[in-house]
Biopython code that builds the backbone (N, CA, C, O; Angstrom):
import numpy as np
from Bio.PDB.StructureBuilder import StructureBuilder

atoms = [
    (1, "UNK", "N", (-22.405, 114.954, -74.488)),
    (1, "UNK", "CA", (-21.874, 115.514, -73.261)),
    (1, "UNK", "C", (-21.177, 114.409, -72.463)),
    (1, "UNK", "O", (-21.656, 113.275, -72.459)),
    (2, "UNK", "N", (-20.203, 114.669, -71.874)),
    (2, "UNK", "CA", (-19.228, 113.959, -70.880)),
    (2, "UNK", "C", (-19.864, 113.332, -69.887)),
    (2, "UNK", "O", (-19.314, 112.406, -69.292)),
    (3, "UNK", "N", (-21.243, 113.799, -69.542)),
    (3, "UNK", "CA", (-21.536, 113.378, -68.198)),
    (3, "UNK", "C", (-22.352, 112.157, -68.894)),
    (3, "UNK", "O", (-22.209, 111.034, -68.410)),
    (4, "UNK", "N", (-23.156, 112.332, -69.953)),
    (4, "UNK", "CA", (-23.869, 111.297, -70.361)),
    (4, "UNK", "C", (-23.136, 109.765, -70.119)),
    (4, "UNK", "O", (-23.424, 108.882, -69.311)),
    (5, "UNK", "N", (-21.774, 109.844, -71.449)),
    (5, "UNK", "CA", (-20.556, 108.947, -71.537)),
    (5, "UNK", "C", (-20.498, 108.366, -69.950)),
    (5, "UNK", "O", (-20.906, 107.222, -69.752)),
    (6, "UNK", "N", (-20.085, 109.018, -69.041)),
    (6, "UNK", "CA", (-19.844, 108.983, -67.878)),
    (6, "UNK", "C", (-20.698, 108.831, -66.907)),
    (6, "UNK", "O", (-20.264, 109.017, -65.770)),
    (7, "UNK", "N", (-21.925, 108.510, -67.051)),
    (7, "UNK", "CA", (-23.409, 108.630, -66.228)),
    (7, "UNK", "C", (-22.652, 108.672, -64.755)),
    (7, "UNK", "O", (-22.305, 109.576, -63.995)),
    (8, "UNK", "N", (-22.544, 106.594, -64.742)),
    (8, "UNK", "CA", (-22.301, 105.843, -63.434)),
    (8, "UNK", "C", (-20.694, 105.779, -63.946)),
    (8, "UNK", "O", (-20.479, 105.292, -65.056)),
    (9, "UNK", "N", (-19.193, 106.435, -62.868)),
    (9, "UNK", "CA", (-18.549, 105.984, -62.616)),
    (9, "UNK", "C", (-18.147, 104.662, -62.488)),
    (9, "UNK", "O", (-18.972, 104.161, -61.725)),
    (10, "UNK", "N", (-17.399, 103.885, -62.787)),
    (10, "UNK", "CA", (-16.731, 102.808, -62.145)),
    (10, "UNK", "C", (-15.710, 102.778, -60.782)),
    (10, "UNK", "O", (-14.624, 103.352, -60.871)),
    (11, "UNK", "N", (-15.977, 102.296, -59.894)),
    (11, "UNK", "CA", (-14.976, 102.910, -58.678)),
    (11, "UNK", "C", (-13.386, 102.867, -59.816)),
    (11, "UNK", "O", (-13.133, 104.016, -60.179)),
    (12, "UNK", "N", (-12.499, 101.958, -60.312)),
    (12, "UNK", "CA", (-11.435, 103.131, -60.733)),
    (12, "UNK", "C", (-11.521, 104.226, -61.756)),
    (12, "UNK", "O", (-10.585, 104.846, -62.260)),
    (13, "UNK", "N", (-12.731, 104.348, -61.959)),
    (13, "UNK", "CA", (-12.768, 106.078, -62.437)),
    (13, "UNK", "C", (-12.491, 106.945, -61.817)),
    (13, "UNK", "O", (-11.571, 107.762, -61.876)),
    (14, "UNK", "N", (-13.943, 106.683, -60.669)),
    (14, "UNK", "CA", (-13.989, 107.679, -59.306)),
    (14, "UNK", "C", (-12.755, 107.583, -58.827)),
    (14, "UNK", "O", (-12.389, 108.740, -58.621)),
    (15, "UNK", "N", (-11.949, 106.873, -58.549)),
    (15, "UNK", "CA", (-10.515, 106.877, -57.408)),
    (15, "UNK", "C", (-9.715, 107.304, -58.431)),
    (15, "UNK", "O", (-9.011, 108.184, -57.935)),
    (16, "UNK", "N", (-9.372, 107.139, -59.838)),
    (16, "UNK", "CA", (-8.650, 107.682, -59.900)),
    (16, "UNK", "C", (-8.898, 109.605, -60.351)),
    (16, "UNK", "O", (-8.153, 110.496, -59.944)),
    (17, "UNK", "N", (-9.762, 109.751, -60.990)),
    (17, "UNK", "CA", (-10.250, 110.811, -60.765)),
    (17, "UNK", "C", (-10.085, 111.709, -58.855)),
    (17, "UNK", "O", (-9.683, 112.819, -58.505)),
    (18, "UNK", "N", (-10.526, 110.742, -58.239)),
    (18, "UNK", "CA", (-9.847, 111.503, -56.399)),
    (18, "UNK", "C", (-8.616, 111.565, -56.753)),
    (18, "UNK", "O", (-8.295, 112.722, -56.480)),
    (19, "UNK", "N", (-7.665, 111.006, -57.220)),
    (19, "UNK", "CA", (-6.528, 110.889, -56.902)),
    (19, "UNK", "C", (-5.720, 111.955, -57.519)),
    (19, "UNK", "O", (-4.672, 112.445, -57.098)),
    (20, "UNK", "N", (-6.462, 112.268, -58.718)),
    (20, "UNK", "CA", (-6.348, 113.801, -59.732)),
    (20, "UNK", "C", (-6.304, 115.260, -58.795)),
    (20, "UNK", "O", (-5.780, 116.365, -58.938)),
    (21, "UNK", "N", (-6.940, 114.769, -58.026)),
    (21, "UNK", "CA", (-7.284, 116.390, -57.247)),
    (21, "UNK", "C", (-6.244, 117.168, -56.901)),
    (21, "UNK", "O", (-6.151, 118.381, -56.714)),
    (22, "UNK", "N", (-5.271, 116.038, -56.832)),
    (22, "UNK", "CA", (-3.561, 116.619, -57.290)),
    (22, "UNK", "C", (-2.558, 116.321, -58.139)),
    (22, "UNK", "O", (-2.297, 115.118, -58.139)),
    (23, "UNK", "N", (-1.815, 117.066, -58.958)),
    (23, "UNK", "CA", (-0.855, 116.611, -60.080)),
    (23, "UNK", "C", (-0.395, 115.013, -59.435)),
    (23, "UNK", "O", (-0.033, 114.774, -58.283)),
    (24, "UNK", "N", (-0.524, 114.168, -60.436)),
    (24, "UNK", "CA", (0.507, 113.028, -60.109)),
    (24, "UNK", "C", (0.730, 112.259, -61.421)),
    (24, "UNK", "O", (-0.188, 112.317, -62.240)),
    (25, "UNK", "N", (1.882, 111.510, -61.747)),
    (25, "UNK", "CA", (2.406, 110.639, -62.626)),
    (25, "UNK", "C", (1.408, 109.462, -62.690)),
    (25, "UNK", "O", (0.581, 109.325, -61.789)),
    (26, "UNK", "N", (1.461, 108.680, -63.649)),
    (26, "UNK", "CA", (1.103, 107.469, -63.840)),
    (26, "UNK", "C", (1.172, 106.193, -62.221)),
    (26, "UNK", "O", (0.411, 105.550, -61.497)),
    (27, "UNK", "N", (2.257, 106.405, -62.365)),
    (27, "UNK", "CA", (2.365, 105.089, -61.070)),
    (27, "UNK", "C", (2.178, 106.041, -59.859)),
    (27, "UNK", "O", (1.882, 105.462, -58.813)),
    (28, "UNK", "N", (2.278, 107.199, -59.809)),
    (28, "UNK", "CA", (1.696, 108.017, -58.534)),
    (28, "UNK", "C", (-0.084, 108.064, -58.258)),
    (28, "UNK", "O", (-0.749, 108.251, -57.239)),
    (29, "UNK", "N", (-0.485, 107.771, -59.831)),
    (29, "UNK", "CA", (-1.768, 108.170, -59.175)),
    (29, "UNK", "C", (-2.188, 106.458, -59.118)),
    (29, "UNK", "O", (-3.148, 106.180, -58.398)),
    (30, "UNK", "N", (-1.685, 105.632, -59.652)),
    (30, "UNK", "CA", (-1.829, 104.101, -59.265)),
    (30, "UNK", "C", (-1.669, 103.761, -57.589)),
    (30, "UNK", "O", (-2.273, 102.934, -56.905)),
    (31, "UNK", "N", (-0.755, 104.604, -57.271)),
    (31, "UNK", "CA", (-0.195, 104.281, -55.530)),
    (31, "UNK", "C", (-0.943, 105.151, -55.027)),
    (31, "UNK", "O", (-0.635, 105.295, -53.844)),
    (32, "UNK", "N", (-1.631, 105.695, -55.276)),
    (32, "UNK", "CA", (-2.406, 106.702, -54.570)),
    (32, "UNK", "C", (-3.861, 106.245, -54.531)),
    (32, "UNK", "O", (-4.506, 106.536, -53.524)),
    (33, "UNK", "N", (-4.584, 105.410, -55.734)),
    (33, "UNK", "CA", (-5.550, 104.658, -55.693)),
    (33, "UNK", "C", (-5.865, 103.778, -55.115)),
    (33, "UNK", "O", (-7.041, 103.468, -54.924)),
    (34, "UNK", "N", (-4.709, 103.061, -54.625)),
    (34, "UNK", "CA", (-4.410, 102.174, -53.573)),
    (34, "UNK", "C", (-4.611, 102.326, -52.460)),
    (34, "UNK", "O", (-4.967, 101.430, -51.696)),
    (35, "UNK", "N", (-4.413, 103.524, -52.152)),
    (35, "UNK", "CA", (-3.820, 103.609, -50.420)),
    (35, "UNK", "C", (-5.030, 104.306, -50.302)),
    (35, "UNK", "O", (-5.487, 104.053, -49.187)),
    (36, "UNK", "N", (-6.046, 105.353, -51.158)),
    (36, "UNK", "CA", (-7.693, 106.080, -50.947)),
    (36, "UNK", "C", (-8.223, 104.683, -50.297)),
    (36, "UNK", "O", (-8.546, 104.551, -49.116)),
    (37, "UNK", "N", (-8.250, 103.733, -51.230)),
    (37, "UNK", "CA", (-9.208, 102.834, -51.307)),
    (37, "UNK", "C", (-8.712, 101.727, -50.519)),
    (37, "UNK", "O", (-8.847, 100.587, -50.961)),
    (38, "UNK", "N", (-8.248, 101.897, -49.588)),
    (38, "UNK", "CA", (-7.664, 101.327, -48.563)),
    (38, "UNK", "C", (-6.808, 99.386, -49.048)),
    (38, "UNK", "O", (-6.537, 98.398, -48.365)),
    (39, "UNK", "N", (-6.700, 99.674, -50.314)),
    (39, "UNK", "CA", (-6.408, 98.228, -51.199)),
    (39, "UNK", "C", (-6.829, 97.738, -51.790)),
    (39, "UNK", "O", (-6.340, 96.918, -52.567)),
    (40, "UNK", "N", (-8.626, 98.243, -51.572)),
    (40, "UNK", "CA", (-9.459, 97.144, -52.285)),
    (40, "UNK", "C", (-9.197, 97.924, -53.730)),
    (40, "UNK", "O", (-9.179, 97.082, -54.627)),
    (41, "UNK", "N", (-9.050, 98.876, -54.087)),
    (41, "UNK", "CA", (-8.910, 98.899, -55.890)),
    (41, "UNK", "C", (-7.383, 99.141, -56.138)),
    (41, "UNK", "O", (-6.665, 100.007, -55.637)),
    (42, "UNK", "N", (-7.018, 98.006, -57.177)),
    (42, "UNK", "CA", (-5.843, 98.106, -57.694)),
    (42, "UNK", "C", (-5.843, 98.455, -59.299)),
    (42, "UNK", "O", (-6.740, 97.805, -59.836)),
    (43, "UNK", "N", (-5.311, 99.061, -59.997)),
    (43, "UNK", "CA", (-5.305, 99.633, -61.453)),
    (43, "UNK", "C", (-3.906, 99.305, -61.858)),
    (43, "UNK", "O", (-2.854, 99.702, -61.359)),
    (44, "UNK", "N", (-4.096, 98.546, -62.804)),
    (44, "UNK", "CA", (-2.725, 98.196, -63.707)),
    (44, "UNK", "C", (-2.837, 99.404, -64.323)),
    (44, "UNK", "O", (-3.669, 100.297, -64.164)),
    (45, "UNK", "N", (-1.406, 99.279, -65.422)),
    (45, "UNK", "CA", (-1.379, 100.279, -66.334)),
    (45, "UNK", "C", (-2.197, 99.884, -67.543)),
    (45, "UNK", "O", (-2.624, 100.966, -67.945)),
    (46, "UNK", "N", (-2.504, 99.254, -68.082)),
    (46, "UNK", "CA", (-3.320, 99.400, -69.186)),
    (46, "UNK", "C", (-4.417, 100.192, -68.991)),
    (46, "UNK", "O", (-4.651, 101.255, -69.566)),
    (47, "UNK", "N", (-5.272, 99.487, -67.927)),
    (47, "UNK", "CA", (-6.765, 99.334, -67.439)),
    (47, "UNK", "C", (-6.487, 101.478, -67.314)),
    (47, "UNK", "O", (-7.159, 102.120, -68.121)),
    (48, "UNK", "N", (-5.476, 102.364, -66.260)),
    (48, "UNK", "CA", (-4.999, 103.307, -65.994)),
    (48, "UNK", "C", (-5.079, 104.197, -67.377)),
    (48, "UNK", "O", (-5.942, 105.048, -67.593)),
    (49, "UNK", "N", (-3.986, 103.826, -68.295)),
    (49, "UNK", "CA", (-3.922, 104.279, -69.152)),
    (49, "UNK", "C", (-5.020, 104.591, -70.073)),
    (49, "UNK", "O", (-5.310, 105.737, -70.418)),
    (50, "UNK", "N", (-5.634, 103.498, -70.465)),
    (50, "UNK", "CA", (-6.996, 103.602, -71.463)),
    (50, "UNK", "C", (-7.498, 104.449, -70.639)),
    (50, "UNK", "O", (-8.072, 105.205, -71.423)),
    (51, "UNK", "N", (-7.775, 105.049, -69.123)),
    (51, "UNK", "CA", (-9.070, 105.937, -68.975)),
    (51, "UNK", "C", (-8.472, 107.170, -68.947)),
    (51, "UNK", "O", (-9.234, 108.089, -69.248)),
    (52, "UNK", "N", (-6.987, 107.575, -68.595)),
    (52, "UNK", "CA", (-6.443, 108.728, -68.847)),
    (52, "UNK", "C", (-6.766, 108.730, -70.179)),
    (52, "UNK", "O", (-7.902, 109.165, -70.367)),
    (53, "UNK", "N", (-6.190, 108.408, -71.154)),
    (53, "UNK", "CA", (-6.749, 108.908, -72.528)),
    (53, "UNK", "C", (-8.144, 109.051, -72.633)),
    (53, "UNK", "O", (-8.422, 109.944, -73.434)),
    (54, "UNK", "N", (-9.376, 108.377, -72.003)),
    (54, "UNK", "CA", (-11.067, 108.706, -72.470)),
    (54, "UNK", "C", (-11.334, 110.000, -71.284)),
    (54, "UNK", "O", (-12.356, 110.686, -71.300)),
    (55, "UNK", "N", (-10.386, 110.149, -70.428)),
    (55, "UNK", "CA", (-10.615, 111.675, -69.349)),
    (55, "UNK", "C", (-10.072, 112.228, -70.276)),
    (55, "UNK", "O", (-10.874, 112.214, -71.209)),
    (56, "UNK", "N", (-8.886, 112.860, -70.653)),
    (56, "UNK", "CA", (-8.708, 113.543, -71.499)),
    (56, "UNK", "C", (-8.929, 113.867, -73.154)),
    (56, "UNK", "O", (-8.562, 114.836, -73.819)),
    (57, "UNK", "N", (-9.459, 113.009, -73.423)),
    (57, "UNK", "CA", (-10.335, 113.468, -74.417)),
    (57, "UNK", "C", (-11.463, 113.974, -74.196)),
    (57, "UNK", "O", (-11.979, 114.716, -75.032)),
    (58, "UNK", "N", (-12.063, 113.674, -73.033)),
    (58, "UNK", "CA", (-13.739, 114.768, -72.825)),
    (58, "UNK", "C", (-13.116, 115.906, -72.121)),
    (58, "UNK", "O", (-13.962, 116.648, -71.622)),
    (59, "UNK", "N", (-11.856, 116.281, -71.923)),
    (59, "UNK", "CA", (-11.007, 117.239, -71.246)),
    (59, "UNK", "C", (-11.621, 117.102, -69.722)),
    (59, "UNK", "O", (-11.942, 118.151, -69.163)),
    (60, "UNK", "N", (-11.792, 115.895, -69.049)),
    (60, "UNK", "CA", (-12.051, 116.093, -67.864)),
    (60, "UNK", "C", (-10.592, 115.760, -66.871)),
    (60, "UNK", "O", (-10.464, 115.660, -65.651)),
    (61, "UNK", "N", (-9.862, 115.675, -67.707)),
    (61, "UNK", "CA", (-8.496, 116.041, -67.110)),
    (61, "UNK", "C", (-7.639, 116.460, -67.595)),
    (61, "UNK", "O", (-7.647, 116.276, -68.812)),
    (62, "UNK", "N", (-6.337, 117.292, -66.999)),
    (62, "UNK", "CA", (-5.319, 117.473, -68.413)),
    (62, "UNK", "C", (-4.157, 116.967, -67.995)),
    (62, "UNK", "O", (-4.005, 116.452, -66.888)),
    (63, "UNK", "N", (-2.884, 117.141, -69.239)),
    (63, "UNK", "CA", (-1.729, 116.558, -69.142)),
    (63, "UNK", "C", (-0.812, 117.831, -68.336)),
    (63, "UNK", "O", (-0.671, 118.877, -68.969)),
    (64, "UNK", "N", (-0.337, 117.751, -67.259)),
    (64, "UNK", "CA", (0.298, 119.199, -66.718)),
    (64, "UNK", "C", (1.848, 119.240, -67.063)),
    (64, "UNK", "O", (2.611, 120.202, -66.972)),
    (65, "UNK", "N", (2.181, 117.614, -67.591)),
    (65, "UNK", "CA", (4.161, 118.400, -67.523)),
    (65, "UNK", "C", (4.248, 116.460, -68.050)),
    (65, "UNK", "O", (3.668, 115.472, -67.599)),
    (66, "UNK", "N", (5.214, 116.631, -69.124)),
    (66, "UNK", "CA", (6.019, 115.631, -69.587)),
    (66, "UNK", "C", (6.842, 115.921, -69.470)),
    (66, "UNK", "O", (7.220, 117.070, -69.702)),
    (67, "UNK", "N", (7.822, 114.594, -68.860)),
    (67, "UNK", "CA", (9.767, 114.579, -68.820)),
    (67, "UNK", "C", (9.649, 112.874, -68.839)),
    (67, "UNK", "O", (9.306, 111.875, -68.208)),
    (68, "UNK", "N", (10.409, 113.570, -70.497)),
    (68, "UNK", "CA", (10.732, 111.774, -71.248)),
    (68, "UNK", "C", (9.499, 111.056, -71.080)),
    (68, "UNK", "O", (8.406, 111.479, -71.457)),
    (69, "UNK", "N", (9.667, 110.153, -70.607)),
    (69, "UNK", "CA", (8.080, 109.249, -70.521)),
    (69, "UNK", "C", (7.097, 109.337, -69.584)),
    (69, "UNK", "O", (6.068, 108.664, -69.659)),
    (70, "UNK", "N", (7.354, 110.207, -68.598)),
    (70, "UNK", "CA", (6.709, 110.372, -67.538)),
    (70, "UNK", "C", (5.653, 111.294, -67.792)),
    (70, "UNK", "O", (6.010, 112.459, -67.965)),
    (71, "UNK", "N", (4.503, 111.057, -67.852)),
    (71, "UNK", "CA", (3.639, 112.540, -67.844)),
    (71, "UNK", "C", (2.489, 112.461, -66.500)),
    (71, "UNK", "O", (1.961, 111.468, -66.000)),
    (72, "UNK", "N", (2.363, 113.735, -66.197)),
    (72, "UNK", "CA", (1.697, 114.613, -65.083)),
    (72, "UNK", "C", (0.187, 115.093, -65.465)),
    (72, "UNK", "O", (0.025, 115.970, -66.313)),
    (73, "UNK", "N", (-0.861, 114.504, -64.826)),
    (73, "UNK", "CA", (-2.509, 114.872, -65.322)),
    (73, "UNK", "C", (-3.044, 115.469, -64.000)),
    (73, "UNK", "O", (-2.621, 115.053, -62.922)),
    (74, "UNK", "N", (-3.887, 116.355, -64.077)),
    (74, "UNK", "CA", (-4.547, 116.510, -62.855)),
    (74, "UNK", "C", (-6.107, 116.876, -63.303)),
    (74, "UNK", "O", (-6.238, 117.193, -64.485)),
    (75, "UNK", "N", (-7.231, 116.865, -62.524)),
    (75, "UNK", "CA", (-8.206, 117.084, -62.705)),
    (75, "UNK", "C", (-8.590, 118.930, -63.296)),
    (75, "UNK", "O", (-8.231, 120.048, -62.925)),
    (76, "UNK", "N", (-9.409, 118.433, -64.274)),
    (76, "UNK", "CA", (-10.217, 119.790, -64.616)),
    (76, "UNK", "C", (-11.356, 120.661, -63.717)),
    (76, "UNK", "O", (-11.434, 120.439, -62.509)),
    (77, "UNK", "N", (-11.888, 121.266, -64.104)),
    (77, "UNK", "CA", (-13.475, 121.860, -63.809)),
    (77, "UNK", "C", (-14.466, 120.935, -64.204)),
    (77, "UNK", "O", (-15.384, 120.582, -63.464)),
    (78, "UNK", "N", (-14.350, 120.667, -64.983)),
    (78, "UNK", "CA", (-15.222, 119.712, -65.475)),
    (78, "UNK", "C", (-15.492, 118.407, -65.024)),
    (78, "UNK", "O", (-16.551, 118.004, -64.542)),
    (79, "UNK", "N", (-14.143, 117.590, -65.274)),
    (79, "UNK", "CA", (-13.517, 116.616, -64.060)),
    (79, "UNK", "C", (-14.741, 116.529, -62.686)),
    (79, "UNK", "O", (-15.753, 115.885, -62.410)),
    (80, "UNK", "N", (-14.011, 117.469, -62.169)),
    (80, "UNK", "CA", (-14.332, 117.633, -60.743)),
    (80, "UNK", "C", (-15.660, 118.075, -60.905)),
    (80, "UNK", "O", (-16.151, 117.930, -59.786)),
    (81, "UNK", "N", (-16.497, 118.517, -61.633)),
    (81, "UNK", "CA", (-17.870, 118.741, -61.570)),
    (81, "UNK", "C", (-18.583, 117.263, -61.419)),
    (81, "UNK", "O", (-19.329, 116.819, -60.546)),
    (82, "UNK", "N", (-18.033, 116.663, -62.662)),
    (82, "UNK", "CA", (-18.644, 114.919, -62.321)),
    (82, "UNK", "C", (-18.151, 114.015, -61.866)),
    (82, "UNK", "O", (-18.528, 112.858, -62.053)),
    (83, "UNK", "N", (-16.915, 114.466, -60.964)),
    (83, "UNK", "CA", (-16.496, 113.662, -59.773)),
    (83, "UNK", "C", (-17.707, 113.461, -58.782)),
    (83, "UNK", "O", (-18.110, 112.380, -58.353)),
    (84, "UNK", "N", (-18.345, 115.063, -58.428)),
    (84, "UNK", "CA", (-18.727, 115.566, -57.616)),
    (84, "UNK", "C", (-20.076, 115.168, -57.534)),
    (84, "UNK", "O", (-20.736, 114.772, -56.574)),
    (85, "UNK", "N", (-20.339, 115.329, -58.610)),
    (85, "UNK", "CA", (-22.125, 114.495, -59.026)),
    (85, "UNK", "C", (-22.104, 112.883, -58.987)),
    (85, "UNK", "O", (-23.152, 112.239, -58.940)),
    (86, "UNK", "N", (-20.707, 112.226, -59.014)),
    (86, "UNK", "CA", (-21.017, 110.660, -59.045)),
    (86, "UNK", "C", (-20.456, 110.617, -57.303)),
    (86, "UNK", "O", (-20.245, 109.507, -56.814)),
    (87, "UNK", "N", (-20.263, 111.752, -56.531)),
    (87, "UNK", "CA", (-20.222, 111.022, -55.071)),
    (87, "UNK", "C", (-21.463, 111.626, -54.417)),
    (87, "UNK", "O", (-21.587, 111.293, -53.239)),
    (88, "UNK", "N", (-22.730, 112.707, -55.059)),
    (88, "UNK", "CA", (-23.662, 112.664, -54.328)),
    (88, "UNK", "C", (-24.586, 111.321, -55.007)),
    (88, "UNK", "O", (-25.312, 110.623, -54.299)),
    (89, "UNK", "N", (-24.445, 111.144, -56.227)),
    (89, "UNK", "CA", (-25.006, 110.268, -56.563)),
    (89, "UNK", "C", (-24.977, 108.813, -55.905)),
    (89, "UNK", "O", (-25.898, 108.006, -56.027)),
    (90, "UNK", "N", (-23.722, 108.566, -55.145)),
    (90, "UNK", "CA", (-23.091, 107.293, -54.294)),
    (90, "UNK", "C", (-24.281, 107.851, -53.058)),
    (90, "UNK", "O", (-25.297, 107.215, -52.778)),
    (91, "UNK", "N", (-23.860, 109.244, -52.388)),
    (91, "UNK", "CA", (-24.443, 109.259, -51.032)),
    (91, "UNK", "C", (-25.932, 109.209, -51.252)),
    (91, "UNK", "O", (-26.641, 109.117, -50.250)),
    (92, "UNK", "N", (-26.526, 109.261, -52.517)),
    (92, "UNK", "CA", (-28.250, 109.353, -52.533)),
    (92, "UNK", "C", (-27.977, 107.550, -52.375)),
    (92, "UNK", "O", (-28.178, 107.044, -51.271)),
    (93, "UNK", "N", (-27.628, 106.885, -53.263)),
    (93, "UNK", "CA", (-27.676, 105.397, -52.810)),
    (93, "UNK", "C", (-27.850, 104.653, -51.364)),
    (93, "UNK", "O", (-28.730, 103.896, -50.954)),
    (94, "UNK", "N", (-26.548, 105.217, -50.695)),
    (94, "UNK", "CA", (-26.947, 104.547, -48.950)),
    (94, "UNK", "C", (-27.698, 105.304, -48.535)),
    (94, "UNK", "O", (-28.321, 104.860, -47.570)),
    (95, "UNK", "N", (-27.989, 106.459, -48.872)),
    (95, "UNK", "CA", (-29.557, 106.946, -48.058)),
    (95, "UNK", "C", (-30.587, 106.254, -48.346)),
    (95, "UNK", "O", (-31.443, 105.849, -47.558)),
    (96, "UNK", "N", (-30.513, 106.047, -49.868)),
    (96, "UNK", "CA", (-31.910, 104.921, -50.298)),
    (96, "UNK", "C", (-32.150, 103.609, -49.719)),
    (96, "UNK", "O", (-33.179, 102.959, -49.536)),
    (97, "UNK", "N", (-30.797, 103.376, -49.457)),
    (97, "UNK", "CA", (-30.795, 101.967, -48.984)),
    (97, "UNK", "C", (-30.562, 101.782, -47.351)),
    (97, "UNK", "O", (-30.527, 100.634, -46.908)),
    (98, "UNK", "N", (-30.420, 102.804, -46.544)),
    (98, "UNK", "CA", (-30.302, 103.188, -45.557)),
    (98, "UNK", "C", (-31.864, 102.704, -44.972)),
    (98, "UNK", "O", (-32.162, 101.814, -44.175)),
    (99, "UNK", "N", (-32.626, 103.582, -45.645)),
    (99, "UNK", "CA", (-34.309, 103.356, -45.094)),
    (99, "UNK", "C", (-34.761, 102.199, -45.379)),
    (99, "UNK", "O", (-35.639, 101.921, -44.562)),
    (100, "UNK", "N", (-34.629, 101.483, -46.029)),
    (100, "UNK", "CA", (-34.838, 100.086, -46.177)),
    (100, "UNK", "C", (-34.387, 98.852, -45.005)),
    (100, "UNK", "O", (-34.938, 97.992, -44.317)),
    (101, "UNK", "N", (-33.121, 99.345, -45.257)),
    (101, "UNK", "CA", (-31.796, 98.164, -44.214)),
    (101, "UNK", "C", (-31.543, 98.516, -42.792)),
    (101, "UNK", "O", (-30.871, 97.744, -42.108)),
    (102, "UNK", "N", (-32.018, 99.604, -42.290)),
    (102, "UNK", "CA", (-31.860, 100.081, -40.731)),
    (102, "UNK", "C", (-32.966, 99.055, -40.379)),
    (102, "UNK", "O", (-33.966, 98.749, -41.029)),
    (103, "UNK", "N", (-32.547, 98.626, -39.235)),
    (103, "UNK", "CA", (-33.573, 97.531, -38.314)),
    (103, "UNK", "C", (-33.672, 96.156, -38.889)),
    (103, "UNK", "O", (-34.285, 95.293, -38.262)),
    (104, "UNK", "N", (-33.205, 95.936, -39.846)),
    (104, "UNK", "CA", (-33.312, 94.473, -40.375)),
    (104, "UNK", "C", (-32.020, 93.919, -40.285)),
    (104, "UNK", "O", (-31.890, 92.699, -40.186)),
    (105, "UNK", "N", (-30.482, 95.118, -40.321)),
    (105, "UNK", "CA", (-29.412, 94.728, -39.940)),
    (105, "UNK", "C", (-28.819, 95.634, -39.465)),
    (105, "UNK", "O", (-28.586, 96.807, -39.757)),
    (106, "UNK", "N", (-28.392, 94.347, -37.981)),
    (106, "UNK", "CA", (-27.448, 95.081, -37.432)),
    (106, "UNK", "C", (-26.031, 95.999, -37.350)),
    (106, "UNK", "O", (-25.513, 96.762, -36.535)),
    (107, "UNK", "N", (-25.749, 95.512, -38.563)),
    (107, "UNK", "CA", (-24.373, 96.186, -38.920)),
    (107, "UNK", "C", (-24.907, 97.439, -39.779)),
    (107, "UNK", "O", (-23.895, 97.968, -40.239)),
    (108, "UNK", "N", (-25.781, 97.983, -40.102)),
    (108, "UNK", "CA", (-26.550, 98.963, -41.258)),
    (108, "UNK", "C", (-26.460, 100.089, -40.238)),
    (108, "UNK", "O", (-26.902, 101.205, -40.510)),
]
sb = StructureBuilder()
sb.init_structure("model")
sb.init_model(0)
sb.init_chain("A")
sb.init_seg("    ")
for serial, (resi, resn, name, xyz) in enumerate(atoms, 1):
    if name == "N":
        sb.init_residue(resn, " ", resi, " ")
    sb.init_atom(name, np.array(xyz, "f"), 0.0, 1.0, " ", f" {name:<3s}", serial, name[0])
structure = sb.get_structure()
């Protein structure tokens, strides 16, 4: 199963997977990973490419429209099911760590 493969996201999984939630090209969903993640994650094309091909092979995304070299992916059902489970899985984390780190720091 996909989710196994996929337990723990890597943040450019997760971002680019967010970035799926609408059709976009290769360097669209690169500029779009960028600007979610306010800069801190940048995705070349290789690093990009290799995970579009391992999303679409567990069909957690598909290809929506080729012209010439350009092709168009957007998120599945599936996709978005374990998008969805690796951002409650993020929010169970700072809750866990929430009860720990409140009162010991101030910035928490």
């Amino acid at each position: 199963m996909a989710r196994e493969q996929f337990q723990n996201l890597t943040e450019p999984m997760y971002y680019i997977l967010l970035s799926l939630l609408e059709e976009r090209c290769g360097v669209d969903i690169m500029e779009r990973v960028e600007e979610i993640s306010k800069g801190r994650v940048k995705i070349g094309p290789g690093t990009l490419y290799a995970l579009l091909g391992r999303f679409e092979k567990e069909r957690m995304i598909k290809e929506t429209e080729v012209v010439g070299r350009k092709r168009s992916y957007i998120i599945t059902d599936k996709g978005l099911a374990i998008l969805k489970e690796e951002y409650e899985r993020l929010i169970n984390l700072i809750e866990d760590g929430r009860l720990f780190l409140v009162g010991k720091y101030d910035e928490v």
